[in-house]
Residue, then its C-alpha position, 0 to 999 in steps of 0.5 A: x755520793x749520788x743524788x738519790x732521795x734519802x729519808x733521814x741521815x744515820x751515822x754510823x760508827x764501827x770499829x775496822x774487825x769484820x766483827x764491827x764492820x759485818x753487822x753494820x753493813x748488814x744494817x746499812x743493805x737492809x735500810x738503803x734509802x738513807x743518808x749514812x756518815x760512817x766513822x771507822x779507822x783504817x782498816x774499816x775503810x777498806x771495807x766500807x768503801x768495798x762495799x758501798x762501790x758495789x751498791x748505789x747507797x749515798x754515803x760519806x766515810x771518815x776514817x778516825x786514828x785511833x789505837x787501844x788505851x788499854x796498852x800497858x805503856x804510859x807513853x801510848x796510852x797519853x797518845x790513844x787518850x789524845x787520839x780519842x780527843x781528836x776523834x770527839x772533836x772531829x765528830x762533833x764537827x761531822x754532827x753540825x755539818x751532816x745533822x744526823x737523826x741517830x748514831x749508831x755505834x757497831x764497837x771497837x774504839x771509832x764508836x766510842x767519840x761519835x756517840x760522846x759527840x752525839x750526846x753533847x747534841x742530843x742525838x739518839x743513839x744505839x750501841x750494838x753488842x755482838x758478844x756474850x760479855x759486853x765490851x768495855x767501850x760499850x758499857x762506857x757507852x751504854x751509860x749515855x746511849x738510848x738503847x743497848x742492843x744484844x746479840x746473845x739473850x744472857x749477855x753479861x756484865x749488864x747489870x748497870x745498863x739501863x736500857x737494852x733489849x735482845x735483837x741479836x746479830x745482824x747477818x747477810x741474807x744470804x745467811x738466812x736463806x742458807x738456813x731456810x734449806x735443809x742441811x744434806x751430806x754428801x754422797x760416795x761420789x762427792x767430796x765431803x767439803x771442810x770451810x776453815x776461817x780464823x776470823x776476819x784478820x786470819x790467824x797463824x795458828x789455824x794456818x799452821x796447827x790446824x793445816x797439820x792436822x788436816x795433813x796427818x788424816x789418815x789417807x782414805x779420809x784425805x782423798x774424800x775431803x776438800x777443804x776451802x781455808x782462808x789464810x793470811x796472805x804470807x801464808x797463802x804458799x806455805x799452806x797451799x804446798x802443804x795440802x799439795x804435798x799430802x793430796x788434798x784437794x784445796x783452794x786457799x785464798x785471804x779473803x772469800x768475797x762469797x763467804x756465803x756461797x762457802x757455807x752452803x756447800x760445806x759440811x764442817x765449818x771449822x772456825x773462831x767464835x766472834x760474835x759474826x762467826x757465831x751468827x752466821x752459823x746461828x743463820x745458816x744451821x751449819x754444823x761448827x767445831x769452835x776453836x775460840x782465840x785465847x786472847x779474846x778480851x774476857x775470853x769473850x770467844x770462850x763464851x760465845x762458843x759456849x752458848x751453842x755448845x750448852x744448846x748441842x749447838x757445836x763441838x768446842x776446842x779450846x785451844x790453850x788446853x791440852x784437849x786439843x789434841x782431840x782435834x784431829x780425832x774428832x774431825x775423823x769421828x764426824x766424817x766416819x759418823x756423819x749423822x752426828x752433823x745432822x743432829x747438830x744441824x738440827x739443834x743449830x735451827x731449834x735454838x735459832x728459832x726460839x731465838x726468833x720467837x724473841x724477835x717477833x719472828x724476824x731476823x736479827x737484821x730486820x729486828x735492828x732495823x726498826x728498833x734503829x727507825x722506831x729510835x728515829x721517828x720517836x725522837x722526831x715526836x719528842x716520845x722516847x718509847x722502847x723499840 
């Protein structure tokens, strides 16, 4: 930590998927002048310390033991239970020794004890929602929090919230800037660039089904394509040989340090829908196939793709229907008719800005921000007043 001057000291908690960690640390580059305290689990490390080694931002990271209670096992449950304890107790001692002005909670299972904590001393808080239907441990925490901040205008399940307000999903700047320039396909000469991602943590499925599909074009699409694919790193060979074996230019990599850079020169992005996903898409105006994970708690991927495809926003494939097998067909319909990935780029901005009609006409990143400092400085005047 250096020996800057900071204004006020914000904790922040957030669990370790880059769906909880990526609006944090968009949050943390956009207000820098602070003190942050950051609760993650192991994972969230990673990230964390990632990031703050390339910025000169004062920071302290503890990382909590947490897993899931919802496991069906008895024995594991007793032991998540045990594991959240812990991470009050500790939390409460992080409070007395930093004294924070506000917590703010990215989900997943680290942000449930710092805002419980934070309650006990009347910190004010903020939980940030990044998908169509509220998370469980969200809307447990929505009940003793200040504020509930939505990144979709419909969310669900929040009938019982009493306060929350729409501010969306905070992005890279990156992201938006990409936005700001207009969508342009490629020439003759040039290849038609496909980006493929299956989420922060990867996913077998797009490794192995998706990669096959890819392979089966027919050979005059497969010469005019580079796809640019984020794998698991036991997949990164099998993958790389299959492109290599069907004649496709590809780069493979686990992790793309310059995601952003990807999407500006891609003309398809093929990928899940968590909440980030779905907002740098939102950002970036870049045409989408969804393929949202089945398994998604309440199916919540399902209805974050919905919401573009209800806007014309996207193509969405669902993975546990037959209909996707009308995958490979669709990627072949829209490089043989690449207007079709104009329009869509077009209707992407037109939602994204009536979103921002609703924000004041800031970014999601901006919007959060003040409602995060507002929290703040109101709570130092003893005046509790909506952001």
């Amino acid at each position: 930590m250096n020996n800057k001057i900071y204004k006020n000291t914000i904790l922040i908690a957030a669990g370790g998927t880059g769906g909880h960690i990526f609006p944090s640390l968009s949050i943390i580059n956009q207000i820098q002048n602070h003190l942050f305290i950051i609760i993650t689990d192991k994972r969230g490390e990673d990230y964390f310390n990632n990031f703050f080694v390339k910025n000169e931002i004062n920071s302290k990271i503890f990382a909590h033991k947490l897993s899931s209670p919802s496991n069906k096992l008895i024995i594991n449950k007793l032991k998540s239970f045990l594991q959240i304890l812990i991470s009050i107790f500790k939390s409460i001692l992080l409070i007395i020794k930093y004294k924070p002005d506000a917590i703010i909670g990215f989900g997943g299972y680290p942000s449930f004890a710092p805002i419980v904590a934070g309650k006990i001393f009347n910190v004010p808080s903020i939980i940030h929602e990044q998908n169509t239907i509220i998370g469980r441990a969200n809307k447990l925490l929505s009940k003793i929090s200040n504020l509930s901040a939505l990144s979709f205008v419909d969310t669900k399940n929040i009938q019982q919230i009493k306060r929350s307000i729409y501010t969306g999903n905070p992005v890279r700047k990156e992201f938006y800037e990409i936005g700001n320039s207009n969508y342009l396909l490629p020439t003759k000469k040039k290849f038609f660039y496909i980006l493929i991602f299956g989420g922060s943590l990867g996913s077998t499925f797009f490794s192995e089904y998706l990669t096959s599909v890819i392979c089966s074009l027919p050979l005059a699409i497969k010469k005019k394509i580079k796809i640019i694919q984020q794998v698991r790193k036991e997949d990164i060979k099998l993958v790389t040989k299959n492109y290599k074996l069907n004649g496709i230019d590809a780069e493979i990599s686990s992790f793309f340090e310059d995601v952003s850079e990807k999407f500006k020169i891609s003309h398809l992005i093929i990928t899940r829908s968590g909440g980030s996903s779905v907002a740098e898409i939102l950002a970036s105006n870049r045409p989408v196939i969804f393929i949202p994970l089945p398994t998604s708690l309440d199916n919540h991927q399902y209805e974050n793709a919905k919401f573009l495809e209800s806007n014309k926003g996207c193509w969405l494939i669902d993975q546990t229907n037959e209909n996707i097998n009308q995958l490979k067909n669709l990627i072949i319909y829209l490089i043989e008719n690449p207007e079709n990935l104009v329009v869509t780029s077009n209707k992407i901005k037109e939602l994204a800005n009536r979103l921002e009609r609703l924000r004041d006409y800031k970014t999601p990143t901006e919007f959060l921000s003040e409602c995060i400092l507002k929290l703040i400085n109101d709570n130092k005047k003893v005046d509790h007043r909506s952001c």
